[in-house]
N, C-alpha and C positions, 0 to 999 in steps of 0.2 A: 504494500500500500504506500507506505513513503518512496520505493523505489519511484513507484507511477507517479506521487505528486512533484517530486526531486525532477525527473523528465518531463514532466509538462513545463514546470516551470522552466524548463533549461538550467535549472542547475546540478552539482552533485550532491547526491546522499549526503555527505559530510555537511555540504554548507548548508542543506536543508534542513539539517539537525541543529545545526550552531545558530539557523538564524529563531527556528522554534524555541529552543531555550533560550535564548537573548529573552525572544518576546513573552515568554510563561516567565522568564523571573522578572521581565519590567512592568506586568500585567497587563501588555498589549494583545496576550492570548485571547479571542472571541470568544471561548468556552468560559474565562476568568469574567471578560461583563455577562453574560448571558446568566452567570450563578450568581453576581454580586445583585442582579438588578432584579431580585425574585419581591422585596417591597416598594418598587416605584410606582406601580399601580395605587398605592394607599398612601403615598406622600399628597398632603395638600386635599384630601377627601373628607377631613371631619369640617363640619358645622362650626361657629361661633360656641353654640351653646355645648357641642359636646367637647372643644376644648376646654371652658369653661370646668365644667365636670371631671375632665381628667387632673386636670390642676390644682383643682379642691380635691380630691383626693390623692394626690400623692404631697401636698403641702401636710393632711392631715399624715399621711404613713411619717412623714420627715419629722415631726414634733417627741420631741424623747420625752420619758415619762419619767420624773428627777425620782421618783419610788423607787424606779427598778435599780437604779444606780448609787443606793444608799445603803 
């Protein structure tokens, strides 16, 4: 299978490996957005009101209870 994509592209095996790793460790690899971008559907989709609500409950999780730490 890389033999065939190494000769379409006209290059060699070797440098079609060196340029794949390049790009997997720079995170230019297709497969690397494809897996990173699995919540941009949900970016930007709550309401006023239901940020609102998330906000008020994670300010309440954040408030420590001076009991427990006595």
């Amino acid at each position: 299978m890389a033999t065939a994509a190494a000769g379409q592209e006209g290059i060699s095996l070797n440098k079609l490996v060196l340029l794949r790793l390049c790009n997997a460790a720079a995170g230019d690899d297709a497969s690397n957005r494809e897996q990173n971008a699995d919540l941009d559907d949900l970016a930007g989709t709550w309401n006023p009101e239901e940020v609102t609500a998330v906000e008020t409950a994670i300010a309440q999780q954040q408030q420590v209870d001076p009991s427990l730490w006595a």
